[in-house]
N, C-alpha and C positions, 0 to 999 in steps of 0.2 A: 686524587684525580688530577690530571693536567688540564693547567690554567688555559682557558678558549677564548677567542673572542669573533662574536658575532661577523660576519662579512661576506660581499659577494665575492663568487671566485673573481672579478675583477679586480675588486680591491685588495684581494689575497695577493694573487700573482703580482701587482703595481708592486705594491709594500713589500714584498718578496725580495722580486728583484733592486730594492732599492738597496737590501741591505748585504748583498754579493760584493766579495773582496778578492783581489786577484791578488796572488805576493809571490815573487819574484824574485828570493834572493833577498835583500835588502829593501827590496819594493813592494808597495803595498799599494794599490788602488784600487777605484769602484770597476767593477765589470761592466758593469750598464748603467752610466751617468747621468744616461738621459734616453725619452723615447720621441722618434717620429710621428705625426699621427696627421692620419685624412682621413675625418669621419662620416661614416654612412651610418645606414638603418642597421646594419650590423654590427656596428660598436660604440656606439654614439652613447647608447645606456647603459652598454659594461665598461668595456675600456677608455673611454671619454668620463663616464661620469667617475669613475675612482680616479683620475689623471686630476679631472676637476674638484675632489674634494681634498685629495694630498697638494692642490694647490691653495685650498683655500687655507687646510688647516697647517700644513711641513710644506711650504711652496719650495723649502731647498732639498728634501728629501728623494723629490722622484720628477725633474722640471722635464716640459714638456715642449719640443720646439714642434712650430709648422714647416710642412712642404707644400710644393707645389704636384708634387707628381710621386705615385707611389713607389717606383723604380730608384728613382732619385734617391730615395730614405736610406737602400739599402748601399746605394754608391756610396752615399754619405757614411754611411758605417765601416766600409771597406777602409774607403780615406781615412776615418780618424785611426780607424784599427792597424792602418799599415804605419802611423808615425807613435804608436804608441807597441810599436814592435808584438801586435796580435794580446798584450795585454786589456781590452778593454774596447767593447763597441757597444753600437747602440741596438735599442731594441725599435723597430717598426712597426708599427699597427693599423693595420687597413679595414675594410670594411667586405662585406659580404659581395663577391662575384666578380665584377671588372676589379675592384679596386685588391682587391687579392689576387689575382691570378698575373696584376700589373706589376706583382712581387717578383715572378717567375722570372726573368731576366737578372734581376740583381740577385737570388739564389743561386743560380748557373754561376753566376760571375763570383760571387763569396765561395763555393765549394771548387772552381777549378783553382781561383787564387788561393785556397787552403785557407781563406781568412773569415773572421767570426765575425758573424752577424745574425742575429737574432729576431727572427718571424714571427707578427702575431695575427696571419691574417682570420678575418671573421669567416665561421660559417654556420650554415642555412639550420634550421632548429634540430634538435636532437633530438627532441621527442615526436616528433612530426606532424603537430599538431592544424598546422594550417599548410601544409603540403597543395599544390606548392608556393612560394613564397617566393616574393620577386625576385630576378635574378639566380634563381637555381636552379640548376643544370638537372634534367631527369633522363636517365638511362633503362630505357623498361628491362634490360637484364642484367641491372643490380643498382637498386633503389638507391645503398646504401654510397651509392660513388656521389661525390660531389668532385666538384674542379681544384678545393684543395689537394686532392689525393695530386696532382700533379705534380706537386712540392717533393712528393717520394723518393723519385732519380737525383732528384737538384738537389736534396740535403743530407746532410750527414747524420741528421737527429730527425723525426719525424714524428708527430706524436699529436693526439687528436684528444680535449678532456671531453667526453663524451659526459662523464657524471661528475658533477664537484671533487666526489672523492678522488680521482684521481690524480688530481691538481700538483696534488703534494709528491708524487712520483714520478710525475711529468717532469716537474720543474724542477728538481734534482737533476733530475735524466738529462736535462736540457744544457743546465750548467756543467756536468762530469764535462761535456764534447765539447762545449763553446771554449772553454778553459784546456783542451786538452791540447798540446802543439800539434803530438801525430794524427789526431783523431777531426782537426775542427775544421768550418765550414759553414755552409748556412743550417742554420737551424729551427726549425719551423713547430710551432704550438701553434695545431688549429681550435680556433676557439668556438665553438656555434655561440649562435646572437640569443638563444633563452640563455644556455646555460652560465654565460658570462654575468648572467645578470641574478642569477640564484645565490640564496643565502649558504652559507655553513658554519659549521663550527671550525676557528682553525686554530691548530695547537700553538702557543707563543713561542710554540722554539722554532717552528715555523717561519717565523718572523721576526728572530733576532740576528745578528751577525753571522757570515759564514764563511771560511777563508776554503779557496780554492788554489793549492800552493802549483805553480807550475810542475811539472815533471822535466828535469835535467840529469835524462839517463846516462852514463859512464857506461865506456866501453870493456866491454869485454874480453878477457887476456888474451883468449886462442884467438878470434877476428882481429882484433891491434897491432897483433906479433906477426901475424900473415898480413897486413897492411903494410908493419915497419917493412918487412923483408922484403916484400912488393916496391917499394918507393927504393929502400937502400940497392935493389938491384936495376934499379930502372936507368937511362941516358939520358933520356930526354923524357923527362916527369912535366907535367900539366896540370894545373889546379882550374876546376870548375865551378868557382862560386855563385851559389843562386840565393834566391829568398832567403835560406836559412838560414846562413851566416847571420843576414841581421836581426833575424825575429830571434837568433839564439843571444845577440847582442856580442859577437865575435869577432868582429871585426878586428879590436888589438890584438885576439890572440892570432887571428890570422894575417894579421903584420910581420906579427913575432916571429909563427912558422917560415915564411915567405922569407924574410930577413938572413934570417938561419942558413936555410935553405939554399935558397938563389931558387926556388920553384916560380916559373912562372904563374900570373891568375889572368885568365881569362870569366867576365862574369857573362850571365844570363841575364835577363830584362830585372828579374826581378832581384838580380844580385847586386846592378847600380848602386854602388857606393861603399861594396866591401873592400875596398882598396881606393885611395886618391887617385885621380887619373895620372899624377905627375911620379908616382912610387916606382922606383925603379923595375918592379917586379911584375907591374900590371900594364898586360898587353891591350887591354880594353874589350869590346864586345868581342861574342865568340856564337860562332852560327852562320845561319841565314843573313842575317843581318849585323857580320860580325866586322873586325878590323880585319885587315890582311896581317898584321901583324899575329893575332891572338888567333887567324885560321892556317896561318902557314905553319905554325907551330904546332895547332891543334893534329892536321895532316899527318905529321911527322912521329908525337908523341908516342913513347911506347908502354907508358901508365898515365891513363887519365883518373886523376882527385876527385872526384866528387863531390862537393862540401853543400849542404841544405838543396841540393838542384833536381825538378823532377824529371830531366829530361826530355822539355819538349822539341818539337819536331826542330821548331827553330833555333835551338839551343845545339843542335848534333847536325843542322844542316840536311833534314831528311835522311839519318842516317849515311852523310857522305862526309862527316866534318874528322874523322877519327883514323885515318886509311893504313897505318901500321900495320900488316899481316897478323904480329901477335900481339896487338895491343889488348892492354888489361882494365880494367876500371874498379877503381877503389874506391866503393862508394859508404861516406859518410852521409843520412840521415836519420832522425830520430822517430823516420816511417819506414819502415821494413817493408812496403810496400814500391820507396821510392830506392829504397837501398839496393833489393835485387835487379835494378832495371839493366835491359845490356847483357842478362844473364851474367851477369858479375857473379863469381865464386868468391867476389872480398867485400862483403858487406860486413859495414861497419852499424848496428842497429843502435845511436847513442847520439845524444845531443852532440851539436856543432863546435861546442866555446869547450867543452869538454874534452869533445875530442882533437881536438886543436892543442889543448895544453898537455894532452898525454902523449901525440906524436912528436912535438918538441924537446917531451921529454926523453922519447925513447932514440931519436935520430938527432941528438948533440953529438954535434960534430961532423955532422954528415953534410955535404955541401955539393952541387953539380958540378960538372966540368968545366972548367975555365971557357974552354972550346963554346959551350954550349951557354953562358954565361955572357960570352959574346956577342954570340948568334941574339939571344934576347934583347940585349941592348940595340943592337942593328937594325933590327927589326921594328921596334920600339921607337926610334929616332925616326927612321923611313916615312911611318904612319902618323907620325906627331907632324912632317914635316906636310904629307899630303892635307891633313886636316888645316894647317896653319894655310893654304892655298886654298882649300874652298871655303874659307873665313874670309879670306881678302876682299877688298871691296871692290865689284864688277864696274860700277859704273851704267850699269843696265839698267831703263825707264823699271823693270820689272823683274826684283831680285830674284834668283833662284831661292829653295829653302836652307840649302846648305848656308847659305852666305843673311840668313834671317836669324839662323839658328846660332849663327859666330856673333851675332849682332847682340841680341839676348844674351848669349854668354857674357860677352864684354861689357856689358850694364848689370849684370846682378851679381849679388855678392854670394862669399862660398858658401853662406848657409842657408840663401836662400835656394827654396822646393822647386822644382819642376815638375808639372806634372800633367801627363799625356796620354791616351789609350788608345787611338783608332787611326787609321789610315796611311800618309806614307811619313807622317811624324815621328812612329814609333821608330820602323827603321831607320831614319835618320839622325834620329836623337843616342839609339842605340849606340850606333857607330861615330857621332862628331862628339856629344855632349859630356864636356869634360868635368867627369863629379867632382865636387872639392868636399862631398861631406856626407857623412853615413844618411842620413834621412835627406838627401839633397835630389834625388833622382826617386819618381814614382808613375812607370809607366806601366796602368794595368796592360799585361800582354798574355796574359794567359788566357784568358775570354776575349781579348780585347775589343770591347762593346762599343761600338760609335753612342755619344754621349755620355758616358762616363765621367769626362773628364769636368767638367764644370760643376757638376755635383759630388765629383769627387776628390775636387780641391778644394770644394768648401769644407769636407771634412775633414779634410789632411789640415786645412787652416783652425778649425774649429779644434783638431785634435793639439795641435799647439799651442793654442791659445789656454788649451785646461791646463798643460803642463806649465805656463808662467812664461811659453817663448812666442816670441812677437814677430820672427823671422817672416819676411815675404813668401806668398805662394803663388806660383809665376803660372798659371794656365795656358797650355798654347794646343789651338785647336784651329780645326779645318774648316772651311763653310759647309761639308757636307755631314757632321759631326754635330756640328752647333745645331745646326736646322732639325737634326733627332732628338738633343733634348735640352734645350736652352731654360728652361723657365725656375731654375735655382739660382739665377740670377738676381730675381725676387725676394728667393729667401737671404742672401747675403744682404742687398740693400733693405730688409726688414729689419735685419738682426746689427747692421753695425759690423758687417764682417769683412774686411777689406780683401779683395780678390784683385791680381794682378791679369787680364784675360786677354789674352795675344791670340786673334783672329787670322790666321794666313786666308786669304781669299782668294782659290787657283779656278772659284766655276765649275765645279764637278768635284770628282772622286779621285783624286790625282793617285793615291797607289792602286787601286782594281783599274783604272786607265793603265797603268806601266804594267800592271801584271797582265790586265786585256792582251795586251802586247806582245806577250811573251810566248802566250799559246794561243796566237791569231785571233782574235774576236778582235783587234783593232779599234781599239778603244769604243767599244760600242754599248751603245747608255751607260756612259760613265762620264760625258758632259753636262751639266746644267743646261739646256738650248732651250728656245721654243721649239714646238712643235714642227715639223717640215712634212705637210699633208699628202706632199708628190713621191716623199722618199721614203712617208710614213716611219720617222723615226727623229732623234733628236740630234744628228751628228751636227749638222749643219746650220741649225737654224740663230737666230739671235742671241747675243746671252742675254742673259736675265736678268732684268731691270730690278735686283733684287738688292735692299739698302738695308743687312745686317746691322749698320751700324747705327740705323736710326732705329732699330727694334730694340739696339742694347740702351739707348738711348731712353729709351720712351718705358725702360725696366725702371728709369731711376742710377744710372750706371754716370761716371763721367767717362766720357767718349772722346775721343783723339782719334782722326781717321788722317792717316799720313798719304799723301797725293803721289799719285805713278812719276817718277823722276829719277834722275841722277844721285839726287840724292836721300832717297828713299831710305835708305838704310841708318846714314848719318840723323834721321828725321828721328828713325824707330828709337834709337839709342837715348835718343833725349825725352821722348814722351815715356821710356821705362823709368829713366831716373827721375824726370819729375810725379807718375805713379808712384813710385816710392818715396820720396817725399810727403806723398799725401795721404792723410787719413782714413780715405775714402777708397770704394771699389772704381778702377780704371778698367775699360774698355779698349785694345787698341786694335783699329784696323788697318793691317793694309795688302796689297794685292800681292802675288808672287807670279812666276812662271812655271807653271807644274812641270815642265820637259826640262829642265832643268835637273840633272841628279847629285846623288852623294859620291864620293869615288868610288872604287868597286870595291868590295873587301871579299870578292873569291867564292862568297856562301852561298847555295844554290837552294832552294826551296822546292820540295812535291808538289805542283799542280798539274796532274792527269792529261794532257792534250789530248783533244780526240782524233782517235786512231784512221778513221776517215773523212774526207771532206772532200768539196768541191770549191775551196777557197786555198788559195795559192800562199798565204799568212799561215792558214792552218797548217797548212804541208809540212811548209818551211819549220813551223813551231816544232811539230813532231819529231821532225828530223834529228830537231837541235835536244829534246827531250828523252827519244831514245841515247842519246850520245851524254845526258847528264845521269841516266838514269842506272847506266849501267857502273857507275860508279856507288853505286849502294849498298851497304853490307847489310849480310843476310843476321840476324842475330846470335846464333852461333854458324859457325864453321868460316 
């Protein structure tokens, strides 16, 4: 008979997961190092109490940190998950109703970003004994729905232990996806508040060691040879580096290729760092928010590379970044789902670092056209030369961000993190911020979730700190950004976690302002103001007496607020280096001028203007939107 031992499914599942090993090649570590947890009436007595006795009895077995906010837990996981290249996140455990369904945003944000995170929110009893019980949703046409079924669209894994037995299938089930490259995402085990708390028998194999090896699939002869032949006939080749390259850890090899080659790389948001910004080969951002360099070439290209990228809107410029008549797309990822995008006939279905060392192999000796080797260099110098210009120092009471964002560059070091999600940061970071290092650049842009970034640098920081590097994590956020979810602030100054947190403070929503703009609404409620009761609206009114910095202040934060001047920028540069310098989490505020922009890099974005109005902005909007729109490629033809 196999050896059992006594336990609640909470103390199953805890102990379980403690003993999951992700290995990578040469690399081995835990998949779930550690869990979040904010307890209610729904897990206080499963998942809190096995948390609380693996702490009394193995406190290093399965440690348990606090949050302030349940959304947060899950940022947190994304961050540590994204500097530990998708090997390894945390698990979160919330409690019965609000604080579960608080999960639902950081789920979106884990499954668009492709990155694992693991959900334990509580729910309402299973056997339905005291129906109904606080906080539970009742549907009189169908009992059986609770508000975690909402987790269903938002994860990749779904799974509810209705009965102890199931536990042990679940939590397999759970780990195949969190571990799988193509496959992962948020992943959610609903747990009800009896049954976490029921006894069973669980088998000890159950509960010993268990390696989950990643999968680095190899390409395939007949798709490789129709890639080679693809790229060998091609003029003007284009590489699209996204996420994958680095969650594949490919980045040398896709030096090597590039090298070889003379191909240029233009990256995606999430591709930040697969190339130096200073490599001769890399034109920099590519899109919507791309360089003019890496879009004029994109235009032109008559095979686009694909490398780990899913193609979003602002990565292809709303479908207008690629305008070739016969342009082709060569898409390498290790999701078949991301490979056929674009209708691509050359899907490459196989890891990134793989496929990188097999094209090198097959195209030695194969090189571009001097002609067009040129052209890249040209181009390449043009945009370095404009970025060195909106770095310069204005002299203006009230910097632009461009000239914030040169400021920060010039104070941190290559290996220190950047890291950004929401508003008109990303675009500008996209396009000025020059990587100097593969985990250097980390701007969620795929959900890009206002508040994110605060809790998502404490993971990215937190994820570093388990691998033994001490590297700074530079946080730069908006005022409209911070004020959604500032209170992981807390948890850094609890835990001893040093966070670097650059405040730009423009009074409102500085990119939905620029974009108001674009399709008439005129920057409308997209200021901070008071109230204006005659105009009944907020264009006009006062700003807002509103003192961010004594909020970050009063977390326990050291605060440095730099004064509107001349020399405002020269201020910022020395309050970064003396944050680094110090032990401690720094706070830094200071003001900008939102009208102020990036240079243009040519990328044009889909937002819909309405087709009628009675506002002369609108019109105009319209006008200028039919005239971008018609530049759109149909997906075939």
């Amino acid at each position: 008979m196999a050896q059992t031992r006594r336990m609640t499914v909470g103390q199953a599942l805890i102990e379980f997961l403690a003993h999951q090993w992700t290995v990578d090649g040469d690399l081995r570590e835990r998949t779930i190092p550690g869990v979040f947890g904010i307890f209610g009436h729904g897990n206080v007595a499963g998942i809190g109490q096995a948390l609380k006795q693996l702490n009394v009895e193995q406190p290093d077995l399965m440690p348990y940190y606090q949050a302030r906010n349940e959304q947060a837990m899950v940022h947190q996981s994304v961050g540590y998950a994204r500097m530990h290249r998708r090997r390894a996140t945390f698990a979160s455990a919330a409690s019965v109703g609000p604080g579960a369904t608080n999960l639902l945003t950081g789920a979106a944000l884990a499954t668009t970003n492709r990155m694992p995170a693991l959900l334990l929110p509580s729910d309402t009893f299973a056997t339905r004994v005291a129906d109904p019980v606080l906080q539970q949703l009742e549907q009189p046409w169908d009992i059986g729905l609770t508000v975690n079924d909402a987790f269903r669209p938002l994860s990749r894994f779904f799974d509810r232990v209705q009965r102890p037995e199931q536990l042990f299938s679940i939590a397999l089930g759970a780990m195949r996806v969190l571990t799988d490259p193509a496959d992962t995402g948020a992943v959610t085990i609903a747990l009800p508040e009896d049954v976490q708390a029921e006894a069973i028998d669980v088998p000890v194999e159950f509960l010993q060691d268990r390696e989950w090896h990643l999968r680095r699939p190899l390409p395939e002869r007949g798709p490789l040879g129709r890639a080679v032949a693809a790229i060998r006939g091609a003029k003007r080749p284009l590489v699209v580096a996204g996420g994958g390259v680095l969650y594949s850890s490919a980045e040398h090899e896709l030096r090597a290729f590039v090298e070889a080659t003379g191909i240029p790389v233009g990256t995606s948001q999430a591709g930040g760092g697969s190339l130096p910004w200073d490599h001769p080969q890399y034109v920099g951002a590519i899109g919507a928010t791309g360089t003019l360099a890496a879009n004029r070439l994109a235009a032109e290209a008559d095979v686009v590379i694909g490398i780990g990228t899913r193609y979003s809107d602002f990565t292809t410029a709303s479908r207008t970044a690629f305008q070739d008549p016969g342009v082709v797309f060569v898409n390498v990822n290790v999701a078949s789902f991301d490979a056929y995008k674009h209708g691509s006939q050359l899907p490459v279905v196989a890891d990134a670092r793989e496929t990188l060392v097999a094209l090198s192999a097959e195209l030695a000796g194969h090189r571009v056209s001097a002609e067009y080797a040129e052209r890249i260099a040209r181009e390449k110098a043009q945009w370095n030369a404009a970025v060195d210009e909106a770095f310069a120092p204005s002299g203006l009471t009230l910097p632009g961000q461009p000239e914030i964002i040169g400021a920060v560059q010039s104070a941190t070091a290559p290996e220190d993190v950047i890291v950004q999600a929401a508003g008109s940061l990303p675009g500008d970071l996209h396009k000025l911020w020059r990587v100097r290092d593969p985990l250097g650049y980390h701007v969620e842009y795929a959900y890009s979730c206002m508040g994110y970034e605060i809790a998502g640098g404490l993971g990215a920081k937190r994820g570093l700190l388990a691998m033994g590097d001490d590297r700074d994590v530079v946080v730069m956020v908006g005022d409209g950004s911070y004020l959604m979810l500032n209170s992981e602030l807390v948890t850094a100054v609890a835990e001893g976690i040093k966070l670097i947190v650059i405040l730009v403070q423009n009074h409102g929503y500085a990119s939905i302002g620029h974009l108001s703009e674009t399709v008439g609404s005129e920057r409308f409620g997209t200021w901070y103001r008071e109230y204006d009761p005659d105009a009944r609206n907020f264009q006009s009114g006062r700003v807002l007496p509103v003192d961010l910095a004594m909020n970050a202040r009063s977390y326990g934060m050291d605060v440095v607020e730099i004064v509107p001047g001349a020399g405002a920028v020269d201020t910022l540069k020395a309050a970064i280096a003396e944050a680094k310098a110090s032990d401690r989490s720094t706070f830094i505020h200071i003001e900008s001028d939102p009208l102020i922009y990036a240079p243009d890099g040519a990328g044009w974005w889909d937002v819909p203007v309405a087709e009628v109005s009675t506002l002369d902005a609108t019109l105009r909007a319209r006008a200028e939107y039919e005239e971008q729109v018609a530049a759109q490629r149909p997906l075939l033809g």
